[in-house]
C-alpha positions in Angstrom: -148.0 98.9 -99.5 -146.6 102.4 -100.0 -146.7 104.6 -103.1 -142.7 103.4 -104.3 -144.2 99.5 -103.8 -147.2 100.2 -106.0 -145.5 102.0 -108.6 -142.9 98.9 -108.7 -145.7 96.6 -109.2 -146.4 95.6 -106.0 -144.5 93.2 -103.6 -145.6 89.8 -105.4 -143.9 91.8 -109.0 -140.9 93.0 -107.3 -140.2 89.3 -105.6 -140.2 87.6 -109.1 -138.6 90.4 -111.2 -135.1 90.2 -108.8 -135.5 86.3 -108.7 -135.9 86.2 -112.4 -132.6 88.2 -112.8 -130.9 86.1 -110.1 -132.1 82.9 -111.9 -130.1 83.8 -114.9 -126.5 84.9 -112.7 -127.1 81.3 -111.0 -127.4 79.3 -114.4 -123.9 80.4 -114.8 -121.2 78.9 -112.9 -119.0 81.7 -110.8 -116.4 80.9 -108.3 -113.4 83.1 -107.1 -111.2 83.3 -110.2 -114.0 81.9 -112.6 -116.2 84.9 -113.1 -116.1 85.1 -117.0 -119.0 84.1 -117.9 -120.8 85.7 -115.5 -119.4 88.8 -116.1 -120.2 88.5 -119.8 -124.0 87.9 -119.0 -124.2 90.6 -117.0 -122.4 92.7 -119.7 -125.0 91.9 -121.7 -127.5 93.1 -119.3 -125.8 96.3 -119.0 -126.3 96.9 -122.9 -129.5 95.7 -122.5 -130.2 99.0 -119.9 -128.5 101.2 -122.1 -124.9 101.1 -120.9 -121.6 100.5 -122.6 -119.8 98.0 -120.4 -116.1 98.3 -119.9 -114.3 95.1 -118.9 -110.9 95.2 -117.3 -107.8 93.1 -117.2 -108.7 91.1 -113.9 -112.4 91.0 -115.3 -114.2 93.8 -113.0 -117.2 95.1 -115.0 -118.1 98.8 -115.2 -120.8 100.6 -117.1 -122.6 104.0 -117.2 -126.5 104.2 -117.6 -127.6 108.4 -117.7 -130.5 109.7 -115.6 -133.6 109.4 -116.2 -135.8 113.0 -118.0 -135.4 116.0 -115.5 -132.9 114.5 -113.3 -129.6 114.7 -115.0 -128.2 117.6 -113.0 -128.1 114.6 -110.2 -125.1 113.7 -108.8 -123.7 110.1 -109.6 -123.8 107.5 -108.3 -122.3 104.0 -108.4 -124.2 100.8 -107.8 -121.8 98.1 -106.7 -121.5 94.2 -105.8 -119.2 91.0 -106.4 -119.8 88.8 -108.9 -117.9 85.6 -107.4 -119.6 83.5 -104.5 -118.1 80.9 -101.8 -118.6 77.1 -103.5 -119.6 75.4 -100.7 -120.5 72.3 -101.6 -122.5 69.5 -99.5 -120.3 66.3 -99.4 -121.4 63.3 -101.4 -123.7 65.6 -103.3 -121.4 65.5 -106.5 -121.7 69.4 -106.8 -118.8 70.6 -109.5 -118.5 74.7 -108.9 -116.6 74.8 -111.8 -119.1 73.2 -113.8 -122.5 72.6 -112.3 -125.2 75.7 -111.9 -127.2 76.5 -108.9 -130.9 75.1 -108.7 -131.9 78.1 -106.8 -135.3 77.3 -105.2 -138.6 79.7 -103.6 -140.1 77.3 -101.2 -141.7 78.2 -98.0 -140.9 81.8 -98.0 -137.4 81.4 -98.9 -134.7 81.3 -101.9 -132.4 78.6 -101.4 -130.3 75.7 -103.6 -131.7 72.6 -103.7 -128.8 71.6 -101.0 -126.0 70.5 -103.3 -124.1 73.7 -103.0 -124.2 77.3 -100.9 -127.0 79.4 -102.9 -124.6 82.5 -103.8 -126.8 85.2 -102.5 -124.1 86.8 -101.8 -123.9 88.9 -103.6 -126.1 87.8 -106.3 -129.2 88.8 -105.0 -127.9 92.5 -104.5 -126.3 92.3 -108.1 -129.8 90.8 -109.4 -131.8 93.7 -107.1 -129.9 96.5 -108.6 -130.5 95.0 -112.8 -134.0 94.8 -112.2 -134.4 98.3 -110.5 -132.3 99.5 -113.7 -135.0 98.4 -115.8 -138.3 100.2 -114.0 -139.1 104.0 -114.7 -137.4 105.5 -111.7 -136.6 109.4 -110.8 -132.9 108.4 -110.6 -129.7 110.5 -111.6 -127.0 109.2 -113.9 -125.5 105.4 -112.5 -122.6 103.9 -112.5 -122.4 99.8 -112.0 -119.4 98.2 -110.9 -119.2 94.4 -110.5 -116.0 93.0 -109.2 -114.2 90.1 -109.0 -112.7 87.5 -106.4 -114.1 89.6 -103.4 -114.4 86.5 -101.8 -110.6 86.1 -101.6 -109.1 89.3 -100.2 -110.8 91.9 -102.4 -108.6 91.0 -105.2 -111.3 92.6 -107.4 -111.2 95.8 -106.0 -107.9 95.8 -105.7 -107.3 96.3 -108.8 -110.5 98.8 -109.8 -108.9 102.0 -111.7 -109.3 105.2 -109.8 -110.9 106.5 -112.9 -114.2 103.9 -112.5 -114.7 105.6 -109.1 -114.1 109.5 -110.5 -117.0 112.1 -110.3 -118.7 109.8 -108.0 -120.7 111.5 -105.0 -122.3 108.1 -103.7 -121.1 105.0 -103.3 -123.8 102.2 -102.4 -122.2 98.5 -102.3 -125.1 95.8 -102.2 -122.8 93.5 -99.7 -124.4 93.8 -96.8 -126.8 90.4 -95.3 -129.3 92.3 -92.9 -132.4 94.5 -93.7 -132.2 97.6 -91.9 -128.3 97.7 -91.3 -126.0 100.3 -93.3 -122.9 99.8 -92.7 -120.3 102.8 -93.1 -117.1 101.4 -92.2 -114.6 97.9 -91.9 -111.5 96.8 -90.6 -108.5 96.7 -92.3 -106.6 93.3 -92.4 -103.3 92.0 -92.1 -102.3 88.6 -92.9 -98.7 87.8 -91.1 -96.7 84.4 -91.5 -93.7 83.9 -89.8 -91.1 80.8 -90.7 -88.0 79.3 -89.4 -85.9 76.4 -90.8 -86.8 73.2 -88.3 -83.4 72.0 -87.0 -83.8 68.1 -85.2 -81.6 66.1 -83.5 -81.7 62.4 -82.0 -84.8 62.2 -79.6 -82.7 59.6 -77.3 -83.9 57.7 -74.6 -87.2 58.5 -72.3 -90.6 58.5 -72.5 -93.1 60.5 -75.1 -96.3 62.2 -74.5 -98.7 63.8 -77.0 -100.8 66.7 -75.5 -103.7 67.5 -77.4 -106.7 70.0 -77.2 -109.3 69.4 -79.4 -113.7 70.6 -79.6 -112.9 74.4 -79.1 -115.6 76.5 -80.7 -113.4 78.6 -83.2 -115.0 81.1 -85.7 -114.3 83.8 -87.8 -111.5 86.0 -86.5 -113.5 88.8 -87.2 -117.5 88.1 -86.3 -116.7 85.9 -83.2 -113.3 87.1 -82.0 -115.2 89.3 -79.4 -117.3 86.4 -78.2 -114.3 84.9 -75.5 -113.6 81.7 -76.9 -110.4 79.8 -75.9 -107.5 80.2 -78.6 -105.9 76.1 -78.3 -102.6 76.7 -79.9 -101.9 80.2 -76.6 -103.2 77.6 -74.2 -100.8 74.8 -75.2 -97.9 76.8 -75.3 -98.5 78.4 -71.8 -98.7 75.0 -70.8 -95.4 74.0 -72.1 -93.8 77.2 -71.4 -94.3 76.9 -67.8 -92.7 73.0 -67.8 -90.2 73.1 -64.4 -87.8 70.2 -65.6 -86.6 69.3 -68.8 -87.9 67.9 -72.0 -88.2 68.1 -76.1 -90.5 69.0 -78.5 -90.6 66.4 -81.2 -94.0 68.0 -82.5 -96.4 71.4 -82.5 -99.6 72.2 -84.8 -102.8 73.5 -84.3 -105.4 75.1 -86.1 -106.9 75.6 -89.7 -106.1 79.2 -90.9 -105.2 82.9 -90.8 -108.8 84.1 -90.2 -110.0 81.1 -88.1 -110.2 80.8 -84.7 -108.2 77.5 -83.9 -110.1 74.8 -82.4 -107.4 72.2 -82.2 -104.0 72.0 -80.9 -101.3 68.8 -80.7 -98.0 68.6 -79.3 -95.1 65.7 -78.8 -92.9 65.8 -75.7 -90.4 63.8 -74.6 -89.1 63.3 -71.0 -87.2 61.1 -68.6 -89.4 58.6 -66.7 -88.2 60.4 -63.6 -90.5 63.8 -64.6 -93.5 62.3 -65.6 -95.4 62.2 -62.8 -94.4 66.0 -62.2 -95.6 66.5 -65.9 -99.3 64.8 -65.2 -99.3 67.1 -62.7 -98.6 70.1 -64.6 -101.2 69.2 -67.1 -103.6 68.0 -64.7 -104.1 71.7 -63.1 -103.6 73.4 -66.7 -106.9 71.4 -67.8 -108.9 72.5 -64.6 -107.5 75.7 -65.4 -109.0 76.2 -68.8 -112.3 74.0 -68.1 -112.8 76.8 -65.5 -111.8 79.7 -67.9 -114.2 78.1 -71.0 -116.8 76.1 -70.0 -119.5 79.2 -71.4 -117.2 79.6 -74.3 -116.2 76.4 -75.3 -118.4 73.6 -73.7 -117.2 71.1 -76.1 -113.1 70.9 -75.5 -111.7 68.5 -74.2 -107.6 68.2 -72.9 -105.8 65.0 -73.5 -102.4 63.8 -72.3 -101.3 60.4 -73.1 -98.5 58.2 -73.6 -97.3 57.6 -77.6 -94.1 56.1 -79.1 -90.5 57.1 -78.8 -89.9 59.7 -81.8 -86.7 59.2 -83.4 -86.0 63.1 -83.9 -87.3 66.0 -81.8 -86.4 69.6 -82.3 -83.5 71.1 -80.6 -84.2 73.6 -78.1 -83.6 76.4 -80.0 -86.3 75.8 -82.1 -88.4 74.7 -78.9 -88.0 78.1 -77.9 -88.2 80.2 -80.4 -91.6 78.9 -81.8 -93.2 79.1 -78.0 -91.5 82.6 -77.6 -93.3 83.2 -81.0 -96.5 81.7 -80.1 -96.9 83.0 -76.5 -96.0 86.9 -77.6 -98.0 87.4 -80.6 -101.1 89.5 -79.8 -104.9 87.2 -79.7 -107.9 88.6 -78.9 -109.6 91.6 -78.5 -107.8 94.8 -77.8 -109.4 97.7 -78.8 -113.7 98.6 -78.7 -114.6 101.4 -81.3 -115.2 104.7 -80.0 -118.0 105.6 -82.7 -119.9 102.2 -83.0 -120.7 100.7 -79.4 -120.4 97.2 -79.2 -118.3 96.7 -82.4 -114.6 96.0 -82.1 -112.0 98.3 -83.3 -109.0 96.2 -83.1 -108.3 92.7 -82.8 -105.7 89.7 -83.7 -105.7 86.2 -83.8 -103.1 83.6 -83.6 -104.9 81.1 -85.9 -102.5 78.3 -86.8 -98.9 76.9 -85.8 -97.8 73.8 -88.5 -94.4 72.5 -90.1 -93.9 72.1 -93.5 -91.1 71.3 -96.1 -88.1 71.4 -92.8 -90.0 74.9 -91.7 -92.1 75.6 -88.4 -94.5 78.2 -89.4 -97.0 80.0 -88.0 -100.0 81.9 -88.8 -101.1 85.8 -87.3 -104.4 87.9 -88.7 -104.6 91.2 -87.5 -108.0 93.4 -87.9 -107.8 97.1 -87.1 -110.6 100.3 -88.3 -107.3 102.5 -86.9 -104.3 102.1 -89.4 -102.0 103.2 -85.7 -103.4 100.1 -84.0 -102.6 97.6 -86.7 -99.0 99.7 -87.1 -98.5 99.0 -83.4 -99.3 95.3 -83.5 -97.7 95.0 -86.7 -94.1 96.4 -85.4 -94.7 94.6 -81.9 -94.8 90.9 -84.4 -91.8 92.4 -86.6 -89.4 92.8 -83.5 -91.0 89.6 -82.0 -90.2 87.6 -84.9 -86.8 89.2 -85.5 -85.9 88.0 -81.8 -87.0 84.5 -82.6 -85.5 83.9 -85.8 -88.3 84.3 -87.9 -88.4 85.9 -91.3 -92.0 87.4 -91.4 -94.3 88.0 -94.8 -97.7 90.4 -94.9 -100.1 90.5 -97.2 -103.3 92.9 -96.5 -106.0 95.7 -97.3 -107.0 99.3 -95.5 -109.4 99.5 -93.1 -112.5 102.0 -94.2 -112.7 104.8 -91.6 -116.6 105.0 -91.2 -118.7 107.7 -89.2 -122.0 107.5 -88.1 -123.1 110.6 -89.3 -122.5 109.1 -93.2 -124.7 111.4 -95.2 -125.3 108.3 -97.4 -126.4 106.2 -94.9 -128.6 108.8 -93.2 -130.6 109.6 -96.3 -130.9 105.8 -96.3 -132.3 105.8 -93.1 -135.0 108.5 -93.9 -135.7 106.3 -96.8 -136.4 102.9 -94.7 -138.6 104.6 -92.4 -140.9 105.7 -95.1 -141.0 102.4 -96.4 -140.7 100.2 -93.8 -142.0 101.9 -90.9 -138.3 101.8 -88.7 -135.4 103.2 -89.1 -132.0 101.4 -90.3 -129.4 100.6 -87.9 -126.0 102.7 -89.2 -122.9 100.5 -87.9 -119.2 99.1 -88.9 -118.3 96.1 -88.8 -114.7 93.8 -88.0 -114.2 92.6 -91.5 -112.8 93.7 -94.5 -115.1 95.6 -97.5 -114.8 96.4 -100.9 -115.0 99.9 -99.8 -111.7 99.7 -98.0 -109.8 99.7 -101.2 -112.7 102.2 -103.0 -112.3 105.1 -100.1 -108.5 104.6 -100.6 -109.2 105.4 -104.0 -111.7 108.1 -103.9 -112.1 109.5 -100.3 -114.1 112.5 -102.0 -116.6 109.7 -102.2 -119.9 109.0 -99.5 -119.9 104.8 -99.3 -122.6 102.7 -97.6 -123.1 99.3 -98.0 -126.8 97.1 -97.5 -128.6 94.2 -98.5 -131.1 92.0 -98.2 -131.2 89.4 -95.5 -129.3 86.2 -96.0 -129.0 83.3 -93.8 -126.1 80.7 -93.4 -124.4 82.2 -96.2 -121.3 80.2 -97.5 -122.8 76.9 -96.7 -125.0 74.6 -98.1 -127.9 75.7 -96.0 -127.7 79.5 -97.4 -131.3 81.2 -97.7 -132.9 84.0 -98.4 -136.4 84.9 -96.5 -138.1 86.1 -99.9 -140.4 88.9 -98.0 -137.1 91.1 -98.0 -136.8 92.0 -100.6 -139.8 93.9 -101.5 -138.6 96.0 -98.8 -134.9 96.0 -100.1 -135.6 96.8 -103.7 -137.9 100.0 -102.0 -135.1 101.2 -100.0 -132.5 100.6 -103.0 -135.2 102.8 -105.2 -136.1 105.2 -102.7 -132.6 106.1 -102.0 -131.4 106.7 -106.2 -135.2 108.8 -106.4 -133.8 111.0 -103.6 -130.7 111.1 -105.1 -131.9 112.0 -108.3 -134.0 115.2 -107.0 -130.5 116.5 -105.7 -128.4 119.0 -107.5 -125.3 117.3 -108.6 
């Protein structure tokens, strides 16, 4: 146990202090968009530390707490977490997020619900770390909280922070992060694209009708597992029907779930005259070997389907045939760029993550991740003109990437910190998604950000846990880090 440990009561104090504070955030419902109450209780706790909490319009939660005696020539520093979580309920478990609370749980070494619902450690634990550090005697400077809302859909929160709540700030230390050891010092920025076109149809006539359909890919997150090689369904069909050497119709095209998901599913309708069917078993018979060869690592699971269905009685015209799979087979998938500071973690990226018709429209679905703001302009213009050629209006909604360095003088005092109390050193990195402090270092880029946390497991699922021995370890880095802090001259 080192000295910091002892003088915070030991592990065993520390473990039931922060899952006493969590205990209370849980016993109030707080979805995306339903954060009210929660940010009223922890208004309340702010008073209770000696703050004056200042509530906004979108219900983000700031207040100040001054140092502590001999340390007020400190520079500031703002604590900061979410205070929304991702619902995920279990099904048949009759879990209502907008009513029910969390039975969080400490069994066998871990924090966990009692499987109803996702736990809501993120980032409730960080938020409950940083109130109960609040209240022990600590060599700390003056501290600003910040708790935000709706971080969980597109930093909405932080969106809409006031410069102001960031001014004077020299450090920035968001309690985000799910691994012990890791500061992370910058994120991707994101661009969510959608594309439409009216759907024009015309009588599917006489033939035959096939539906093609690719189904069991892997998928993911278009930012944790884009890297990771896995087969995109919805590029694969449309090479396949792209490369077609007679004619035929499109009566039908979807595939995939979302944005920011990595499809695993895609589903067309074609129709044909008898006379090129066998040519078109064929075709589809050496695309399948084709992508079993290419994915059997990444996806062992998919599986390529071609069989006969009934006559539709529209199909698209070829126009629209054309334009959706000149659409579909030119915007960018994948991996592009590698980041030059951070080995291993990618720079820039896009994913083609779902093609669908809706209300007479074909639509389809592009998320691009970039740390450079000149890649994602690049791939952004590319789509534009792309779209533009195909008849597609386009729409983007996104956030700025935060422009990390390893050398983060936040992060490095961090480390120094984490080796004194836990005997290694922390792991300084980026990572391919997007972070509050994206819209914070917009705001303030006079200010040092890191972001850390405790460890969390499964998180956004049912199964989400919490291995209880870190945070001992996690409340002595948060601690150590605001002492050091506090003995600097401001």
């Amino acid at each position: 146990m080192t000295e910091l440990t002892a003088r915070l009561g030991g592990p065993e104090a520390i473990t039931a202090g922060i899952v006493a504070e969590f205990q209370k955030m849980c016993a109030v419902p707080h979805p995306s968009h339903g954060e009210r109450a929660v940010g009223r209780l922890l208004a309340r706790r702010l008073e209770a530390l000696g703050g004056v909490p200042v509530m906004d319009a979108a219900g983000n939660l700031t207040a100040d707490l001054p140092a502590a005696p001999g340390c007020g020539g400190a520079p500031l520093t703002i604590l900061q977490g979410h205070m929304d979580m991702v619902c995920a309920v279990r099904p048949g478990s009759g879990y209502e997020p907008e009513r029910d609370p969390i039975r969080a749980e400490a069994a066998d070494g871990f924090l966990r619900s009692d499987g109803r619902s996702s736990l809501g450690a993120d980032n409730g634990l960080g938020n409950a770390a940083v109130l109960w550090l609040l209240g022990r005697k600590l060599e700390r400077g003056p501290v600003r909280v910040i708790f935000t809302v709706a971080e969980e859909v597109g930093l909405a929160g932080a969106r809409e922070v006031d410069p102001s709540w960031l001014a004077g700030a020299r450090y920035l230390l968001n309690t985000d992060g799910f691994h012990l050891g890791t500061a992370v010092v910058g994120s991707a920025g994101g661009r969510r694209e959608t594309f439409s076109r009216p759907l024009a149809t015309c009588p599917a006539g006489a033939g035959q009708a096939f539906s093609i359909a690719l189904s069991g890919f892997s998928g993911g997150h278009s930012g944790d597992d884009i890297h990771r090689g896995r087969g995109n369904p919805v590029k694969a069909l449309t090479a396949l029907l792209s490369a077609l050497p007679f004619p035929w119709a499109l009566a039908d095209f979807s595939g995939g779930q979302a944005h920011n998901a990595i499809p695993t599913w895609a589903a067309a309708v074609v129709t044909l005259s008898p006379a090129h069917v066998p040519a078109l078993k064929a075709a589809f018979a050496d695309w399948a070997a084709a992508l079993e060869a290419a994915h059997r690592a990444s996806d062992p699971n998919f599986r390529a389907a071609l069989e006969e269905t009934a006559l539709p009685e529209q199909a698209w015209d070829n126009a629209c045939r054309d334009a959706l799979l000149a659409l579909t087979g030119g915007l960018t998938h994948g991996v592009q760029r590698w980041h030059a500071d951070f080995p291993g973690v990618v720079s820039a990226s896009a994913n083609l993550g779902r093609v669908w018709t809706e209300d007479g429209t074909i639509k389809a679905a592009e998320f691009i991740r970039c740390a450079d703001p000149a890649d994602e302009a690049a791939m952004a213009g590319a789509h534009r003109r792309l779209a533009e050629a195909s008849g597609f209006a386009a729409a983007a909604t996104g956030y700025p990437a935060w422009q990390g360095r390893p050398d983060n003088p936040l992060a490095l005092l961090m480390d120094r910190v984490f080796r004194r109390e836990a005997g290694r050193g922390m792991e300084i990195s980026a990572v391919h998604v997007g972070l509050e402090p994206s819209f914070f270092q917009a705001k303030a880029p006079e200010v040092v950000m890191a972001v850390s946390g405790p460890d969390i497991l499964d998180a956004h699922s049912p199964d989400e846990r919490a291995p209880l021995s870190s945070l001992p370890v996690y409340a002595a880095l948060l601690a150590g880090t605001l002492e050091e802090i506090g003995h600097q001259q401001g």
